[in-house]
C-alpha positions in Angstrom: -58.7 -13.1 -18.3 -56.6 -13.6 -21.0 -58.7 -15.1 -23.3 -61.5 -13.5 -23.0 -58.9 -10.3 -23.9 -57.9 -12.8 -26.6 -61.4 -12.9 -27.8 -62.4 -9.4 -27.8 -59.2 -8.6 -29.3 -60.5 -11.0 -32.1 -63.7 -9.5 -32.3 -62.2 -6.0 -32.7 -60.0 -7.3 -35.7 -63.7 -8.7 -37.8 -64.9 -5.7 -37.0 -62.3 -4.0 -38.3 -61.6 -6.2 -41.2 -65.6 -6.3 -41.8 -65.7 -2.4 -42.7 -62.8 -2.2 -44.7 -64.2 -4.9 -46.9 -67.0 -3.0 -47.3 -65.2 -0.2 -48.2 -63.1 -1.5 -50.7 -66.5 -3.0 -52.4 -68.3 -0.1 -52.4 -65.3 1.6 -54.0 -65.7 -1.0 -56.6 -68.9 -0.3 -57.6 -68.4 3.3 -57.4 -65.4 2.9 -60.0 -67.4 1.5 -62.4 -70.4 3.8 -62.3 -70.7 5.9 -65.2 -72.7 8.7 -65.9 -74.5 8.8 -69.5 -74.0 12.0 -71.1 -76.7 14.0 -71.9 -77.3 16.8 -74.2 -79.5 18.9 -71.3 -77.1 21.2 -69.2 -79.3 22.6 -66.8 -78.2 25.9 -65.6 -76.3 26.1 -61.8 -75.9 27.7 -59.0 -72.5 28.3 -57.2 -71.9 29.2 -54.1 -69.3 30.2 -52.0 -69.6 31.6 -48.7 -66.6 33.2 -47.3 -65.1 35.0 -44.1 -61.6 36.3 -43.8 -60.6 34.9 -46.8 -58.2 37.4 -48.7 -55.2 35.2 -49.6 -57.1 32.5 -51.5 -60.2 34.1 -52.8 -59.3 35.6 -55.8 -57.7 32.5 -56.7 -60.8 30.4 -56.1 -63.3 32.8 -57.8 -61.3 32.8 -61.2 -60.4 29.2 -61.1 -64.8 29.0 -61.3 -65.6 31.3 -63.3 -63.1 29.9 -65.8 -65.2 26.4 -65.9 -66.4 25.2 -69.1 -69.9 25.1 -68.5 -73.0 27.2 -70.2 -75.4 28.0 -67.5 -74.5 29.2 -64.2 -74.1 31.8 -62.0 -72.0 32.3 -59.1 -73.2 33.7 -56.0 -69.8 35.0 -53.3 -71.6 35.9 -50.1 -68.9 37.9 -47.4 -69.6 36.6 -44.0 -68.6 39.4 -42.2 -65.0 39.4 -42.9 -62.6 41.9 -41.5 -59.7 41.4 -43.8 -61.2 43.4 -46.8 -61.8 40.0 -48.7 -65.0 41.7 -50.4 -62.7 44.3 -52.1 -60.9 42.2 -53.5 -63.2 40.5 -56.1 -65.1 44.0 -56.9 -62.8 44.5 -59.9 -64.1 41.3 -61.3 -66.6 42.1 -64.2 -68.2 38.9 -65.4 -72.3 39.0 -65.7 -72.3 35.5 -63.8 -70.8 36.6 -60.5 -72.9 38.0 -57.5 -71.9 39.1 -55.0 -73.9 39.6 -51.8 -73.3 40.4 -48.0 -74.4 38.8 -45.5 -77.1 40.8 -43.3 -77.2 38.6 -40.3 -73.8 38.1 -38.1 -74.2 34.4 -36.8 -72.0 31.5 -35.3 -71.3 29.6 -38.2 -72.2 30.2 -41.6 -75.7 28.7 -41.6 -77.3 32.7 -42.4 -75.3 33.6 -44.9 -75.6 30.2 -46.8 -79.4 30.8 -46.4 -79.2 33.9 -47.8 -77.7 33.0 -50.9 -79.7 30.6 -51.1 -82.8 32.6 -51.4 -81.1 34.6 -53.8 -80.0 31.7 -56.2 -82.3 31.4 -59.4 -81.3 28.5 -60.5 -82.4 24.8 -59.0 -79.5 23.4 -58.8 -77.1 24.2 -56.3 -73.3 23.8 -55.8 -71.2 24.6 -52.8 -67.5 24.9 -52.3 -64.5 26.9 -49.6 -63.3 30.0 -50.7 -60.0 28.3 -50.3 -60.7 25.3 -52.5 -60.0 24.8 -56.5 -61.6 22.6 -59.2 -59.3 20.0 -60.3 -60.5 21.1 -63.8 -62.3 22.9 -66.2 -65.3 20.3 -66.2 -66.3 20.2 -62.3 -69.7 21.5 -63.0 -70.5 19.8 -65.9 -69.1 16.6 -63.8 -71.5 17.3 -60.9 -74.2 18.2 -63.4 -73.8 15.4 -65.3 -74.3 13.3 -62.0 -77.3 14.9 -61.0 -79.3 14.4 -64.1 -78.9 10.5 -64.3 -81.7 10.1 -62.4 -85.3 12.0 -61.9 -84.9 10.7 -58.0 -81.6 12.3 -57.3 -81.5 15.3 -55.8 -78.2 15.2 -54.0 -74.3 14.5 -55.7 -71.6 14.1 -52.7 -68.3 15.2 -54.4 -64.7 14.7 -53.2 -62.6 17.1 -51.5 -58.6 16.3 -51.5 -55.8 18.4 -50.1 -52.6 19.3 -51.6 -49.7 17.4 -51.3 -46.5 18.8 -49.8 -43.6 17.2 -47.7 -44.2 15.6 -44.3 -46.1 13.6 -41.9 -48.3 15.9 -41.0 -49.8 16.7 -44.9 -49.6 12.8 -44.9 -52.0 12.5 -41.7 -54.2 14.8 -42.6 -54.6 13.5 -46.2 -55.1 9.8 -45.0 -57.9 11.3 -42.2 -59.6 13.3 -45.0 -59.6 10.0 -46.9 -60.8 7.8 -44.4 -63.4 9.9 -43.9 -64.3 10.1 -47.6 -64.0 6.5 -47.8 -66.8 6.2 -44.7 -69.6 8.5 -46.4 -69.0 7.6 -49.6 -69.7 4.0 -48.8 -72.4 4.6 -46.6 -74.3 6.3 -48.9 -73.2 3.0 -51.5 -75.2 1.4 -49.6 -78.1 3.4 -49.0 -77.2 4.9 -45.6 -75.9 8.4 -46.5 -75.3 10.4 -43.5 -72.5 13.5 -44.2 -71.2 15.1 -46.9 -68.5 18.1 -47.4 -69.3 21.7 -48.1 -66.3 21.7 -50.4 -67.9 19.8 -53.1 -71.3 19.2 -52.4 -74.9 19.7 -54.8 -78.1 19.6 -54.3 -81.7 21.0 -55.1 -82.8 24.0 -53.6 -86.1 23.0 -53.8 -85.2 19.8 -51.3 -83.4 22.4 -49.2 -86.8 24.7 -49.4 -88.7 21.8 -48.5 -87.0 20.2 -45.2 -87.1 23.8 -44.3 -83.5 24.8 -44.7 -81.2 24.6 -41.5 -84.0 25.0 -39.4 -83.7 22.3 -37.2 -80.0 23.0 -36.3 -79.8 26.7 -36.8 -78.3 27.2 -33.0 -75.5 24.6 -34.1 -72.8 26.8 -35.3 -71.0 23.9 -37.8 -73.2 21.5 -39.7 -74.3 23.4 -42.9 -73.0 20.3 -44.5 -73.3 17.2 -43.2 -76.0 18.1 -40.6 -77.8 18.9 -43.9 -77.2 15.8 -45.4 -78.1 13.6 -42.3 -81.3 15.0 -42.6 -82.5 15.1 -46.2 -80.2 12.6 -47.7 -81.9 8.9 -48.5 -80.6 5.7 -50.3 -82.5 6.9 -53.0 -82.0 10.3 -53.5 -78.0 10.5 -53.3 -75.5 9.9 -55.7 -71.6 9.9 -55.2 -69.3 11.4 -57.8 -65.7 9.9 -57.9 -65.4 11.2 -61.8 -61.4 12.9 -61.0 -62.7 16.2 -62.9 -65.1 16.8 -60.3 -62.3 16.8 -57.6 -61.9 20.0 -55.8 -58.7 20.9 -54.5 -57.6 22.5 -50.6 -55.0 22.9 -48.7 -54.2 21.1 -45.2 -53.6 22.2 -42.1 -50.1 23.3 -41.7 -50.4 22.7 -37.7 -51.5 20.0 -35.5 -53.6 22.2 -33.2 -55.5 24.5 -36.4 -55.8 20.4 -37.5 -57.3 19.6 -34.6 -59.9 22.8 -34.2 -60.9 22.3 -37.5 -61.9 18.8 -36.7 -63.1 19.5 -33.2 -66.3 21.0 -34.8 -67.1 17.7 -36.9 -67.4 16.2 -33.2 -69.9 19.0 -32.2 -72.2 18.0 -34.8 -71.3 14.5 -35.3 -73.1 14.2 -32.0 -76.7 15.4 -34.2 -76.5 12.5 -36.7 -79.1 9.5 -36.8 -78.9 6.9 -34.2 -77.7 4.2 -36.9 -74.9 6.6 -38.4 -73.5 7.1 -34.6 -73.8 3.4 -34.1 -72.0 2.6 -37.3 -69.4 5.4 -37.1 -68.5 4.2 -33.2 -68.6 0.7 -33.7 -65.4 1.6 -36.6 -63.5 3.9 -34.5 -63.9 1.6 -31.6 -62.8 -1.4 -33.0 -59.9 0.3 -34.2 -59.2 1.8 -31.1 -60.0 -1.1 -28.8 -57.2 -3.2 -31.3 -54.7 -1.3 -30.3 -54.9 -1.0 -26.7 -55.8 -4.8 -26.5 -52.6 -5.2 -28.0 -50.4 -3.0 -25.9 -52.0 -4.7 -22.5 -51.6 -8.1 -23.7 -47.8 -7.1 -25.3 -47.0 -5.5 -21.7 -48.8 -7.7 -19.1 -49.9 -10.7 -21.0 -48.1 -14.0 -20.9 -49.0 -14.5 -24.6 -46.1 -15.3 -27.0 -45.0 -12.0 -29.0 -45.2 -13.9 -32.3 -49.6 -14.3 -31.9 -49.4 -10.7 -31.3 -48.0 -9.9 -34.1 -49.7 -11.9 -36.3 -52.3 -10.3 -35.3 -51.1 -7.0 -36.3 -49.5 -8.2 -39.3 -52.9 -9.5 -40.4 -54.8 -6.4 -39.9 -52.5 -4.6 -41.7 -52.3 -6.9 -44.5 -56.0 -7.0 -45.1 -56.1 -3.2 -44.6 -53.5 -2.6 -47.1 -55.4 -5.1 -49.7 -58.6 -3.8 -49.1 -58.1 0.0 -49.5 -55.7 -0.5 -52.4 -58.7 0.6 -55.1 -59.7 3.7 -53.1 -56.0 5.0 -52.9 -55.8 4.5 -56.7 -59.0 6.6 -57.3 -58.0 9.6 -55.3 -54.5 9.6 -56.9 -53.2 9.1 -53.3 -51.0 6.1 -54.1 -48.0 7.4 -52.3 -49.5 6.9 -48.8 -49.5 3.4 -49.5 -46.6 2.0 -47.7 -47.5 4.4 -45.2 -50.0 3.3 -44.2 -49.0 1.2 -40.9 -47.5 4.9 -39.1 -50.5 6.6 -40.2 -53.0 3.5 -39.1 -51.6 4.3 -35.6 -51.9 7.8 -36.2 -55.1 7.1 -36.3 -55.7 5.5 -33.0 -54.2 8.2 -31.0 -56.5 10.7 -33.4 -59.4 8.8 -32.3 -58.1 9.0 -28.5 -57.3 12.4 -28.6 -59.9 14.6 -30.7 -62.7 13.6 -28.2 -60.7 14.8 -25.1 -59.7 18.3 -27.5 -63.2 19.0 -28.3 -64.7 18.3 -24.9 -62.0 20.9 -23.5 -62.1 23.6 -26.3 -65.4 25.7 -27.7 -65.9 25.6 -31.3 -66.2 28.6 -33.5 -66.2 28.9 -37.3 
Protein backbone atom coordinates (compact mmCIF):
# COMPACT_ATOMS: atom_id res chain seq x y z
CA UNK A 1 0.00 0.00 0.00
CA UNK A 2 2.87 2.07 0.49
CA UNK A 3 4.14 2.15 -2.75
CA UNK A 4 1.57 2.49 -4.64
CA UNK A 5 0.94 5.81 -2.11
CA UNK A 6 4.62 6.30 -3.07
CA UNK A 7 3.72 6.31 -6.66
CA UNK A 8 0.86 8.46 -6.70
CA UNK A 9 2.56 10.74 -4.46
CA UNK A 10 5.09 10.85 -7.36
CA UNK A 11 2.67 11.40 -9.96
CA UNK A 12 1.16 14.29 -8.12
CA UNK A 13 4.66 16.04 -7.86
CA UNK A 14 5.11 15.78 -12.34
CA UNK A 15 1.96 17.04 -12.31
CA UNK A 16 2.62 19.61 -10.31
CA UNK A 17 6.14 20.33 -11.50
CA UNK A 18 4.67 19.83 -15.19
CA UNK A 19 2.36 23.08 -14.95
CA UNK A 20 4.58 25.22 -13.28
CA UNK A 21 7.04 24.72 -16.07
CA UNK A 22 4.60 25.72 -18.21
CA UNK A 23 3.91 28.61 -16.53
CA UNK A 24 7.24 29.90 -16.09
CA UNK A 25 7.60 29.45 -20.13
CA UNK A 26 4.65 31.00 -21.06
CA UNK A 27 5.72 33.90 -18.86
CA UNK A 28 8.79 33.86 -20.96
CA UNK A 29 7.30 34.36 -24.04
CA UNK A 30 4.90 36.81 -22.66
CA UNK A 31 8.01 39.01 -21.40
CA UNK A 32 9.38 39.33 -24.54
CA UNK A 33 6.23 40.18 -26.57
CA UNK A 34 6.20 43.58 -27.70
CA UNK A 35 3.69 45.58 -29.18
CA UNK A 36 4.74 47.85 -32.30
CA UNK A 37 3.50 51.25 -31.93
CA UNK A 38 1.32 52.57 -34.14
CA UNK A 39 0.27 56.00 -35.11
CA UNK A 40 -3.76 54.82 -35.18
CA UNK A 41 -5.43 55.39 -31.71
CA UNK A 42 -8.74 54.18 -32.19
CA UNK A 43 -11.24 55.79 -29.97
CA UNK A 44 -12.51 53.65 -26.56
CA UNK A 45 -14.93 52.85 -24.60
CA UNK A 46 -14.75 52.65 -20.62
CA UNK A 47 -16.73 51.20 -18.59
CA UNK A 48 -17.36 50.87 -15.18
CA UNK A 49 -20.23 49.44 -13.59
CA UNK A 50 -20.76 50.16 -9.96
CA UNK A 51 -23.06 49.44 -6.82
CA UNK A 52 -22.49 50.80 -3.43
CA UNK A 53 -19.44 52.20 -4.19
CA UNK A 54 -19.10 55.67 -2.50
CA UNK A 55 -15.60 55.46 -0.77
CA UNK A 56 -13.62 54.64 -3.93
CA UNK A 57 -15.50 55.97 -6.82
CA UNK A 58 -14.48 59.33 -7.09
CA UNK A 59 -11.05 58.17 -6.78
CA UNK A 60 -11.39 55.67 -9.66
CA UNK A 61 -13.29 58.03 -12.10
CA UNK A 62 -10.58 60.86 -11.95
CA UNK A 63 -7.69 58.52 -11.84
CA UNK A 64 -9.44 57.61 -15.81
CA UNK A 65 -10.38 60.40 -16.88
CA UNK A 66 -6.85 61.80 -16.20
CA UNK A 67 -5.32 59.02 -18.78
CA UNK A 68 -3.36 60.24 -21.59
CA UNK A 69 -5.18 59.06 -24.37
CA UNK A 70 -7.23 60.97 -27.32
CA UNK A 71 -10.29 59.16 -28.00
CA UNK A 72 -12.51 57.84 -25.42
CA UNK A 73 -15.39 58.09 -23.46
CA UNK A 74 -16.30 56.82 -20.21
CA UNK A 75 -19.51 55.33 -19.52
CA UNK A 76 -20.31 55.02 -15.13
CA UNK A 77 -23.46 53.00 -14.97
CA UNK A 78 -25.10 52.92 -11.02
CA UNK A 79 -26.24 49.51 -10.31
CA UNK A 80 -28.73 50.31 -8.02
CA UNK A 81 -26.75 51.59 -5.26
CA UNK A 82 -28.17 52.76 -1.98
CA UNK A 83 -25.21 54.63 -0.70
CA UNK A 84 -25.69 57.80 -2.90
CA UNK A 85 -22.55 56.75 -5.02
CA UNK A 86 -24.36 58.48 -8.17
CA UNK A 87 -24.21 61.86 -6.41
CA UNK A 88 -21.13 61.83 -5.93
CA UNK A 89 -19.61 62.01 -9.54
CA UNK A 90 -22.52 64.55 -10.76
CA UNK A 91 -20.23 67.55 -10.07
CA UNK A 92 -17.79 66.03 -12.52
CA UNK A 93 -18.02 68.16 -15.81
CA UNK A 94 -15.83 66.51 -18.41
CA UNK A 95 -17.70 65.93 -22.07
CA UNK A 96 -16.15 62.22 -22.03
CA UNK A 97 -18.04 60.93 -18.87
CA UNK A 98 -21.63 59.36 -19.09
CA UNK A 99 -23.27 58.50 -16.77
CA UNK A 100 -26.22 56.13 -16.92
CA UNK A 101 -28.60 54.10 -14.50
CA UNK A 102 -29.31 51.09 -14.66
CA UNK A 103 -33.11 50.32 -15.56
CA UNK A 104 -33.28 46.66 -14.76
CA UNK A 105 -32.51 45.43 -10.93
CA UNK A 106 -30.82 41.94 -11.47
CA UNK A 107 -28.50 39.42 -9.52
CA UNK A 108 -25.28 40.28 -10.63
CA UNK A 109 -24.25 42.93 -12.83
CA UNK A 110 -24.88 41.19 -16.22
CA UNK A 111 -27.99 44.11 -17.04
CA UNK A 112 -26.32 46.98 -16.28
CA UNK A 113 -23.03 45.93 -18.15
CA UNK A 114 -25.49 45.28 -21.15
CA UNK A 115 -26.79 48.39 -20.92
CA UNK A 116 -23.81 50.34 -21.22
CA UNK A 117 -22.94 48.35 -23.62
CA UNK A 118 -25.66 49.35 -25.95
CA UNK A 119 -24.99 52.75 -25.19
CA UNK A 120 -21.11 52.68 -26.00
CA UNK A 121 -20.32 54.30 -29.46
CA UNK A 122 -17.15 53.29 -29.76
CA UNK A 123 -15.88 49.59 -30.78
CA UNK A 124 -13.67 49.01 -28.50
CA UNK A 125 -14.39 48.32 -25.13
CA UNK A 126 -12.68 48.40 -21.73
CA UNK A 127 -13.85 47.35 -18.36
CA UNK A 128 -12.64 47.96 -14.83
CA UNK A 129 -14.09 48.01 -10.62
CA UNK A 130 -15.09 51.08 -9.38
CA UNK A 131 -12.66 50.35 -6.76
CA UNK A 132 -9.65 49.73 -9.05
CA UNK A 133 -6.85 52.37 -10.31
CA UNK A 134 -4.59 52.48 -13.40
CA UNK A 135 -1.08 51.94 -12.57
CA UNK A 136 -0.56 54.99 -14.90
CA UNK A 137 -1.35 57.48 -17.17
CA UNK A 138 -0.91 55.17 -20.37
CA UNK A 139 -3.40 52.07 -19.44
CA UNK A 140 -5.52 52.73 -22.45
CA UNK A 141 -3.17 53.53 -24.84
CA UNK A 142 -1.38 50.10 -23.36
CA UNK A 143 -4.51 48.09 -23.90
CA UNK A 144 -5.10 49.90 -27.21
CA UNK A 145 -1.84 49.44 -28.32
CA UNK A 146 -2.39 45.53 -27.74
CA UNK A 147 -5.44 45.33 -29.47
CA UNK A 148 -4.39 46.74 -32.75
CA UNK A 149 -1.36 44.39 -33.37
CA UNK A 150 -3.35 42.18 -35.00
CA UNK A 151 -6.65 42.34 -37.42
CA UNK A 152 -7.61 38.81 -35.56
CA UNK A 153 -7.59 40.04 -32.03
CA UNK A 154 -10.42 41.05 -30.65
CA UNK A 155 -9.84 40.39 -26.94
CA UNK A 156 -6.66 41.97 -24.59
CA UNK A 157 -6.70 40.10 -20.99
CA UNK A 158 -5.06 42.72 -18.63
CA UNK A 159 -3.67 42.26 -15.07
CA UNK A 160 -5.28 43.14 -11.95
CA UNK A 161 -2.87 43.38 -8.68
CA UNK A 162 -3.76 44.41 -5.19
CA UNK A 163 -2.13 46.73 -2.95
CA UNK A 164 0.42 45.84 -0.73
CA UNK A 165 0.06 46.37 3.01
CA UNK A 166 1.44 44.39 6.10
CA UNK A 167 0.47 40.78 6.78
CA UNK A 168 -0.33 37.35 5.91
CA UNK A 169 -3.42 37.81 4.93
CA UNK A 170 -2.62 40.81 1.98
CA UNK A 171 0.23 38.16 1.29
CA UNK A 172 -2.33 35.22 0.64
CA UNK A 173 -4.53 36.97 -1.14
CA UNK A 174 -1.87 38.54 -3.45
CA UNK A 175 -0.15 35.19 -4.15
CA UNK A 176 -4.03 33.59 -4.92
CA UNK A 177 -4.67 36.56 -7.32
CA UNK A 178 -1.34 35.64 -8.83
CA UNK A 179 -1.68 32.22 -9.22
CA UNK A 180 -4.63 32.71 -10.83
CA UNK A 181 -3.20 35.28 -13.23
CA UNK A 182 -0.40 33.03 -13.82
CA UNK A 183 -3.15 30.10 -14.83
CA UNK A 184 -5.20 32.21 -17.57
CA UNK A 185 -2.55 34.01 -18.75
CA UNK A 186 -0.78 30.92 -19.75
CA UNK A 187 -3.66 29.15 -20.93
CA UNK A 188 -4.52 31.56 -23.21
CA UNK A 189 -0.23 31.44 -24.20
CA UNK A 190 -1.07 28.51 -25.42
CA UNK A 191 -4.15 28.95 -27.21
CA UNK A 192 -6.58 27.71 -24.56
CA UNK A 193 -7.96 30.91 -23.02
CA UNK A 194 -10.75 30.34 -20.77
CA UNK A 195 -11.18 33.47 -17.95
CA UNK A 196 -10.33 36.70 -17.77
CA UNK A 197 -10.92 39.67 -15.02
CA UNK A 198 -13.46 42.44 -15.23
CA UNK A 199 -10.87 44.70 -13.70
CA UNK A 200 -8.82 45.00 -16.73
CA UNK A 201 -10.34 43.37 -19.40
CA UNK A 202 -11.03 44.65 -23.49
CA UNK A 203 -12.68 43.58 -26.10
CA UNK A 204 -14.99 44.34 -29.24
CA UNK A 205 -18.39 45.11 -28.84
CA UNK A 206 -19.07 43.85 -32.01
CA UNK A 207 -17.77 40.15 -30.74
CA UNK A 208 -19.89 40.74 -27.68
CA UNK A 209 -22.96 41.74 -30.24
CA UNK A 210 -22.30 38.75 -32.02
CA UNK A 211 -22.19 35.69 -29.42
CA UNK A 212 -25.25 37.48 -28.33
CA UNK A 213 -24.02 39.12 -25.15
CA UNK A 214 -24.54 37.24 -21.81
CA UNK A 215 -27.27 35.47 -23.12
CA UNK A 216 -26.38 32.08 -22.44
CA UNK A 217 -25.67 32.68 -18.75
CA UNK A 218 -27.91 35.57 -17.97
CA UNK A 219 -29.59 33.53 -14.86
CA UNK A 220 -25.88 33.11 -13.52
CA UNK A 221 -25.55 36.12 -11.25
CA UNK A 222 -21.34 36.22 -11.47
CA UNK A 223 -19.62 35.47 -14.70
CA UNK A 224 -19.70 38.84 -16.75
CA UNK A 225 -16.13 38.20 -17.03
CA UNK A 226 -14.82 35.08 -17.35
CA UNK A 227 -18.07 33.31 -18.35
CA UNK A 228 -17.69 35.77 -21.24
CA UNK A 229 -14.39 34.92 -22.01
CA UNK A 230 -14.92 30.97 -21.85
CA UNK A 231 -17.21 31.51 -24.50
CA UNK A 232 -15.93 33.94 -27.11
CA UNK A 233 -12.30 33.77 -26.44
CA UNK A 234 -10.06 31.49 -29.02
CA UNK A 235 -6.29 30.84 -29.45
CA UNK A 236 -6.49 33.16 -32.09
CA UNK A 237 -8.49 35.92 -31.10
CA UNK A 238 -6.81 36.70 -27.53
CA UNK A 239 -3.99 38.56 -26.59
CA UNK A 240 -2.34 39.00 -22.98
CA UNK A 241 -0.97 42.38 -21.90
CA UNK A 242 1.81 42.14 -19.17
CA UNK A 243 3.07 45.86 -20.38
CA UNK A 244 3.31 47.25 -16.25
CA UNK A 245 1.43 50.56 -17.56
CA UNK A 246 -1.52 48.62 -18.28
CA UNK A 247 -1.67 47.32 -14.65
CA UNK A 248 -4.72 48.21 -12.76
CA UNK A 249 -4.52 48.66 -9.15
CA UNK A 250 -7.21 47.17 -6.11
CA UNK A 251 -7.36 46.63 -2.86
CA UNK A 252 -7.63 43.08 -1.02
CA UNK A 253 -9.72 41.72 1.23
CA UNK A 254 -9.05 42.92 4.65
CA UNK A 255 -11.00 39.65 6.11
CA UNK A 256 -10.77 36.04 5.57
CA UNK A 257 -14.52 35.38 5.26
CA UNK A 258 -15.32 38.83 2.68
CA UNK A 259 -11.93 36.86 1.04
CA UNK A 260 -13.63 33.87 0.86
CA UNK A 261 -17.31 35.28 -0.45
CA UNK A 262 -15.66 37.02 -2.99
CA UNK A 263 -14.06 33.91 -4.26
CA UNK A 264 -17.00 31.63 -3.55
CA UNK A 265 -18.76 33.13 -6.64
CA UNK A 266 -15.60 32.21 -9.00
CA UNK A 267 -16.75 28.53 -7.92
CA UNK A 268 -20.37 29.18 -9.02
CA UNK A 269 -19.29 29.94 -12.39
CA UNK A 270 -16.12 28.06 -12.66
CA UNK A 271 -18.57 25.16 -12.69
CA UNK A 272 -19.85 26.79 -16.54
CA UNK A 273 -16.40 26.61 -18.18
CA UNK A 274 -15.40 24.18 -21.10
CA UNK A 275 -14.93 20.65 -20.35
CA UNK A 276 -11.01 20.98 -21.14
CA UNK A 277 -10.57 24.23 -18.86
CA UNK A 278 -12.33 22.10 -15.76
CA UNK A 279 -10.13 19.26 -16.61
CA UNK A 280 -7.02 21.33 -16.68
CA UNK A 281 -7.93 23.57 -13.82
CA UNK A 282 -8.75 20.20 -11.47
CA UNK A 283 -6.05 18.20 -12.60
CA UNK A 284 -3.60 21.51 -11.02
CA UNK A 285 -5.49 21.98 -7.84
CA UNK A 286 -5.63 18.25 -7.38
CA UNK A 287 -2.28 17.50 -7.71
CA UNK A 288 -1.42 20.09 -5.41
CA UNK A 289 -3.87 19.03 -3.02
CA UNK A 290 -3.39 15.31 -3.27
CA UNK A 291 0.70 16.23 -2.48
CA UNK A 292 0.05 17.36 0.55
CA UNK A 293 -2.26 14.88 2.07
CA UNK A 294 -0.07 12.08 0.54
CA UNK A 295 2.46 13.48 2.51
CA UNK A 296 0.89 13.97 5.89
CA UNK A 297 -0.50 10.02 5.65
CA UNK A 298 2.70 8.69 4.79
CA UNK A 299 4.63 11.24 7.48
CA UNK A 300 1.97 9.97 10.16
CA UNK A 301 1.24 6.29 9.39
CA UNK A 302 3.89 5.32 6.86
CA UNK A 303 7.01 3.47 7.77
CA UNK A 304 8.91 5.51 5.16
CA UNK A 305 12.13 7.29 6.40
CA UNK A 306 11.36 11.23 7.15
CA UNK A 307 14.42 12.17 5.03
CA UNK A 308 12.39 10.72 1.41
CA UNK A 309 9.66 12.79 2.59
CA UNK A 310 11.21 15.64 2.66
CA UNK A 311 13.02 15.47 -0.24
CA UNK A 312 10.13 15.23 -1.69
CA UNK A 313 8.92 18.49 -0.37
CA UNK A 314 12.11 20.05 -0.61
CA UNK A 315 12.01 19.31 -4.34
CA UNK A 316 8.69 20.62 -5.10
CA UNK A 317 9.44 23.68 -3.55
CA UNK A 318 12.68 24.07 -5.15
CA UNK A 319 11.36 23.71 -8.68
CA UNK A 320 8.38 25.87 -7.72
CA UNK A 321 10.46 28.63 -6.43
CA UNK A 322 12.80 28.35 -9.80
CA UNK A 323 10.03 28.15 -11.96
CA UNK A 324 7.81 31.08 -10.97
CA UNK A 325 10.83 33.34 -10.34
CA UNK A 326 10.14 35.33 -13.90
CA UNK A 327 6.39 35.79 -13.14
CA UNK A 328 7.04 37.27 -9.59
CA UNK A 329 9.52 39.67 -11.28
CA UNK A 330 6.87 40.92 -13.84
CA UNK A 331 4.16 41.75 -11.44
CA UNK A 332 6.71 43.58 -9.11
CA UNK A 333 5.66 40.89 -6.49
CA UNK A 334 9.26 39.89 -5.56
CA UNK A 335 8.74 40.11 -1.89
CA UNK A 336 6.50 37.01 -1.72
CA UNK A 337 9.34 35.14 -2.79
CA UNK A 338 10.74 33.56 0.24
CA UNK A 339 7.30 33.18 1.14
CA UNK A 340 6.35 31.27 -0.83
CA UNK A 341 6.59 27.68 1.07
CA UNK A 342 3.68 29.19 4.08
CA UNK A 343 1.67 30.56 1.31
CA UNK A 344 2.10 27.15 -0.94
CA UNK A 345 0.33 25.50 2.01
CA UNK A 346 -1.91 28.23 2.24
CA UNK A 347 -2.88 27.09 -0.71
CA UNK A 348 -3.81 23.56 -0.05
CA UNK A 349 -6.08 24.30 2.70
CA UNK A 350 -7.61 27.18 0.21
CA UNK A 351 -8.26 24.55 -2.21
CA UNK A 352 -9.83 22.26 0.65
CA UNK A 353 -11.74 24.80 1.99
CA UNK A 354 -13.42 27.24 -0.70
CA UNK A 355 -15.41 24.20 -2.14
CA UNK A 356 -16.92 23.27 1.22
CA UNK A 357 -17.63 27.54 1.81
CA UNK A 358 -19.34 27.76 -1.45
CA UNK A 359 -21.32 24.60 -1.35
CA UNK A 360 -22.68 25.91 2.24
CA UNK A 361 -23.14 29.67 1.38
CA UNK A 362 -25.38 31.47 -1.66
CA UNK A 363 -23.68 33.85 -3.67
CA UNK A 364 -24.72 37.36 -4.30
CA UNK A 365 -22.90 40.26 -5.99
Amino acid sequence: MENILIIILTICLIIVVTFWFLFYKAFVLLSKTEFTPKDIQPAVSVIVCYKNAKQHLHTTIQSILNQQYPNFELIAIDDFSIDGSYDTLEHIKDDRLLLLKAEKDTPGKKSALTQAIVYAKNELLLFTDADCIPASTGWIRSMTSAMIQSEETEIVLGYGPLHKTKGWLNAFVRYETILTAMQYMSYAVFSIPYMGVGRNLMYKKSLFLQHNGFKSHENIASGDDDLMISKIATGKNTVVNLKSESFVYSDGKNSLLSFFNQKSRHVTTSVHYKFEHKVLLFMFAFAQLGFYLLLVLLFAFGNISTLILVLFLALKWLLQMIFHHKALKIFSEQDLYWRFPLLDVGMMIYYMTLPIYSFFRNSEW
